[in-house]
C-alpha positions in Angstrom: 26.5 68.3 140.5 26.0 68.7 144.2 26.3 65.4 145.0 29.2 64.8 142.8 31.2 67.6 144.7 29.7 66.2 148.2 31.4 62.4 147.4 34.6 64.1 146.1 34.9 66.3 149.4 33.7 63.7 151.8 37.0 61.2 150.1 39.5 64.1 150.3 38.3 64.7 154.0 38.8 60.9 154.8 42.3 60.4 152.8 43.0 63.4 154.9 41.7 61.9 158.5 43.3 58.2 157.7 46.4 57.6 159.3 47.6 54.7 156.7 47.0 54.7 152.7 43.3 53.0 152.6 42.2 50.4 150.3 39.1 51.3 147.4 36.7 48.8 149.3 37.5 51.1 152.4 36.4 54.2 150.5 33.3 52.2 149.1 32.3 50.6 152.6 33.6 54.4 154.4 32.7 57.6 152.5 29.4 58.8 151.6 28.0 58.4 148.3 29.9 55.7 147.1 27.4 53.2 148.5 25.0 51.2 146.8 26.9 50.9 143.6 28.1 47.9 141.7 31.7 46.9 141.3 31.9 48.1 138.3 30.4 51.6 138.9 31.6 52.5 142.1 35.1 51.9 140.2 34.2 53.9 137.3 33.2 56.1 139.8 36.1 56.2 142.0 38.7 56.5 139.2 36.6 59.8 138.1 37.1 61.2 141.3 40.6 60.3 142.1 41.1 62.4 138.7 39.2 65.5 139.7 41.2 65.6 143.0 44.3 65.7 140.8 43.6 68.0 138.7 42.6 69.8 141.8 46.1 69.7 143.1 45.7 68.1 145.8 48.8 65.6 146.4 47.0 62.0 145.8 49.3 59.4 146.6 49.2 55.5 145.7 51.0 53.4 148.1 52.0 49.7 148.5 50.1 48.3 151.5 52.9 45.9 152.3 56.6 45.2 151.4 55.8 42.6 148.6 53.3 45.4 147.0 50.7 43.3 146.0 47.8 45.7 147.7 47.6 49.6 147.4 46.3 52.0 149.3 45.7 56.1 148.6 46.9 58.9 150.8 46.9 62.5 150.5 49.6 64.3 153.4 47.5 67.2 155.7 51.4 68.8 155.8 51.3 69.1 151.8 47.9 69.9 151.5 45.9 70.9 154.2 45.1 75.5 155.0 47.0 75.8 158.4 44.8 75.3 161.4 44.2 79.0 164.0 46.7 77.7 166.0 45.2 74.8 167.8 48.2 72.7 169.4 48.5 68.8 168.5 47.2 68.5 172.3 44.1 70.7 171.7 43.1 69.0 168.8 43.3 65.4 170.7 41.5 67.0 173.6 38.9 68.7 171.0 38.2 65.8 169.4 38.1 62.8 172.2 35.3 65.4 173.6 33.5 65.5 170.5 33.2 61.7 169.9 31.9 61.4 173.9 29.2 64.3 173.3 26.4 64.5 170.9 24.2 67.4 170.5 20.8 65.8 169.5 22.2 62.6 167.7 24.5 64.9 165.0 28.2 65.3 164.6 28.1 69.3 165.3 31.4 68.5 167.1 33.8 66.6 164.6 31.4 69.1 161.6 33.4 72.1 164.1 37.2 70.1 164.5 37.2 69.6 160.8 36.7 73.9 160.6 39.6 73.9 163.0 41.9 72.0 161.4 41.0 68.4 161.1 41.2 65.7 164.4 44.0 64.0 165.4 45.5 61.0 163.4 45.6 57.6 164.1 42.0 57.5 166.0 39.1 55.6 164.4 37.8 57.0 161.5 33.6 57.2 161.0 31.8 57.6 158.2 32.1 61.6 157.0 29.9 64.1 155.5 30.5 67.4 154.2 28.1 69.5 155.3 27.9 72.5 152.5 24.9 74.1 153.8 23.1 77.1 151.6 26.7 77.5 149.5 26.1 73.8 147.6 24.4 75.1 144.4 27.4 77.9 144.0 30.2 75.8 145.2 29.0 72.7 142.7 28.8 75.2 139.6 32.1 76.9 141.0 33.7 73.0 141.5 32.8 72.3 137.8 34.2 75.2 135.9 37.4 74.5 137.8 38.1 71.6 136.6 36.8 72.3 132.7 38.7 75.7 133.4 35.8 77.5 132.2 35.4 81.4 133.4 32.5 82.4 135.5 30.7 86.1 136.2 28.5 86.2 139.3 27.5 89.2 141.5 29.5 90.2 144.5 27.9 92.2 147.1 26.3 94.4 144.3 29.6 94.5 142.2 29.6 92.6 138.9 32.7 90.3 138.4 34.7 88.1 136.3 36.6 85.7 137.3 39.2 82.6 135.7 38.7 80.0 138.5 41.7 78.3 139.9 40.8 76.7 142.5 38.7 76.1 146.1 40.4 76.7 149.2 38.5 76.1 152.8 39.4 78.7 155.9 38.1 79.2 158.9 34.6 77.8 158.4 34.2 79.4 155.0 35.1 78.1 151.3 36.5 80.7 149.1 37.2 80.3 145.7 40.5 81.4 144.2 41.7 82.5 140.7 42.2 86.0 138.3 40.2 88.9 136.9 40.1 89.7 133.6 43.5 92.0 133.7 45.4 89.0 135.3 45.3 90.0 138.8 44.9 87.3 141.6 41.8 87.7 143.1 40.0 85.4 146.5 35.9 85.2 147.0 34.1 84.0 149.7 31.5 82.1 148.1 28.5 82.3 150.9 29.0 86.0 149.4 28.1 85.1 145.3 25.2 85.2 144.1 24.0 84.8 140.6 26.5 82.9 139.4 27.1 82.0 135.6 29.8 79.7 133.8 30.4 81.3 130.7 32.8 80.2 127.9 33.9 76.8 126.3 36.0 74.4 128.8 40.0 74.4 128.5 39.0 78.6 128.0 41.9 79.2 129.9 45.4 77.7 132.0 46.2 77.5 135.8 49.6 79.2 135.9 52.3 76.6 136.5 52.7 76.3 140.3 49.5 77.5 141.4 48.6 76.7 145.4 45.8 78.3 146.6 47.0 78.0 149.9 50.2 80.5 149.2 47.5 83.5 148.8 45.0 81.6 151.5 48.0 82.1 153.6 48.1 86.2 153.5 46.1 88.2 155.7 42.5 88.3 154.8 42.8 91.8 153.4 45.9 91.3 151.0 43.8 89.5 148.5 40.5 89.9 147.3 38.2 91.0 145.0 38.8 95.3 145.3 41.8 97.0 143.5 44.5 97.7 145.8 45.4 100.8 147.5 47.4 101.7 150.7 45.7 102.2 154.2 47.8 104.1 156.7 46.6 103.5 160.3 47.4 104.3 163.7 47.8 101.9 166.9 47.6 103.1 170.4 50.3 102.1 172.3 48.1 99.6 174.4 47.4 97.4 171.2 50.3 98.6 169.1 52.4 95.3 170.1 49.2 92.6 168.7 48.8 94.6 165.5 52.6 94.7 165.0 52.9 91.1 165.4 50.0 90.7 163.3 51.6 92.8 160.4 54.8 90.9 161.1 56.8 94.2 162.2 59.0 94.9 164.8 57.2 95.5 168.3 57.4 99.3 168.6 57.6 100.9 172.0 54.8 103.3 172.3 52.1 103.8 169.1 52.4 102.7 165.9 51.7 103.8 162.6 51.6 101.4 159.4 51.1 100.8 155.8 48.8 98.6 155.1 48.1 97.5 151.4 44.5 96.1 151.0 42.7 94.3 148.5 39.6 93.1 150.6 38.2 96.3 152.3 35.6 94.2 153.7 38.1 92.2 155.7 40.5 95.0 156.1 37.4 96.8 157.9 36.5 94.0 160.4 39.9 93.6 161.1 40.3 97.4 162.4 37.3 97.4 164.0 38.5 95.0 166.1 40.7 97.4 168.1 37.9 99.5 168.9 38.5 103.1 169.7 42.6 102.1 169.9 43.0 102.0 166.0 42.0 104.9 163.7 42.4 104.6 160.1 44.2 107.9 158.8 44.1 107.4 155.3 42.4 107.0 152.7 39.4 109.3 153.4 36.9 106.4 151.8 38.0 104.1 154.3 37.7 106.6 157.0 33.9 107.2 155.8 33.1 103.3 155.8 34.2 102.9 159.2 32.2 105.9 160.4 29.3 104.6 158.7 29.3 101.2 160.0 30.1 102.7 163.5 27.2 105.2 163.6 25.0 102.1 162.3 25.6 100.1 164.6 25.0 102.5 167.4 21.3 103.2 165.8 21.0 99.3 165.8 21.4 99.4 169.5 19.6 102.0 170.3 
């Protein structure tokens, strides 16, 4: 199964870097792990994995190659597909990636591995071949990948928390994959999967239906805390008036002029958590009182850590 969700990533990653629609014999001669095959294989092969991706959502495209439309190419669009980038200009990312392709840290690709986290590199350069580099997560993600598309359910531990979960799909963000779909009451729910452990796929395929419209990227989208795996409750916290005017902006309201106070709903206290802590001393959490606690505790922790 690893190596099955390895090829599959390392074609959506180059129909996502090419700047034209490429041909089959480019994918076979290009991506990893379609080498080595024969013709009839690797298009056995290839037609397999042009399904998952759809089933996937991703937007696959077939294209004619030339105005008479007797060769085809495949395409996915970044725009209808790809999580936004952390703000990296069109400039950065040409900048970011003409420096990774002139330096190489010991003979690897750490540098284009590190643009694709960031958003991808810019389009119309020369594509290489690319690998998808799932590190310690490739067991959980491949299990995760296959009940996804047999729409099986899956249980797994979660930071010492048993849950359940009807997978929808995979989304990638800011160097971590999470996986996306709903608990057992329906609710939407988001997983970072460096973070399961003892995961089981449980049930008979087809056990259940992505609702009509799913995009992972529409909750992906939300600040980290407004979906996750906790049940939601309402965090009121207070801004100095030195920060006030980044965590207004970051909660969308209007810039206040001195402190601010705000509602905060949160379904990912561990998020929610980092994300205060941030501010430092210039953000205080006023309510609820477990909250409150957490923050203390990981505060006075880290302090005896230092000392």
């Amino acid at each position: 199964m690893q190596s099955v969700v390895e090829r599959v990533l390392n074609l959506l990653i180059f129909l996502l870097e090419s700047p034209t629609p490429v041909t089959a014999d480019e994918v076979r001669n290009t991506v990893a792990g379609y080498g080595g095959q024969t013709d009839e294989a690797f298009h056995r092969m290839f037609e397999r994995d042009k399904d998952v991706l759809r089933r996937l959502g991703v937007p696959l495209k077939r294209e004619a190659l030339d105005v008479w439309e007797v060769d085809f190419g495949y395409t996915v669009n970044p725009d209808e597909y790809a999580v936004p980038d952390p703000g990296l200009t069109q400039e950065e990312r040409v900048a970011l990636s003409v420096a990774a392709r002139m330096v190489r840290l010991g003979g690897s690709h750490v540098g284009l591995d590190a643009l694709l986290k960031l958003g991808g590199i810019e389009r119309g350069v020369g594509i290489e071949p690319l690998g998808a580099d799932l590190g310690a997560e490739a067991e959980t993600l491949g299990a995760l990948f296959g009940a996804i598309t047999e729409r099986r359910p899956v249980e797994f531990d979660y930071r010492g928390n048993e849950r359940a979960l009807s997978p929808y799909g995979i989304a990638h963000r800011r160097g971590h994959w999470y996986v996306v779909g709903a608990a057992a009451g329906g609710e939407e729910r988001v997983y970072r999967v460096d973070r399961i452990s003892q995961l089981s796929v449980t049930g008979e395929p087809q056990s259940f239906e992505k609702p009509a419209g799913f995009d992972a990227r529409t909750i992906m989208d939300r600040q980290p805390w407004e979906a996750g795996p906790d049940a939601e409750i309402e965090a009121k916290v207070r801004f100095e008036e030195d920060v006030s005017w980044w965590a207004a902006r970051t909660l969308g309201l209007e810039e206040p002029k001195g402190e601010l106070v705000a509602s905060i709903p949160v379904a990912n206290r561990d998020a929610f958590i980092g994300w205060v802590l941030s501010f430092g001393a210039a953000a205080e959490v006023v309510e609820p009182a477990e909250i409150r606690a957490e923050i203390l505790a990981r505060v006075l922790a880290a302090q005896e850590g230092s000392s």
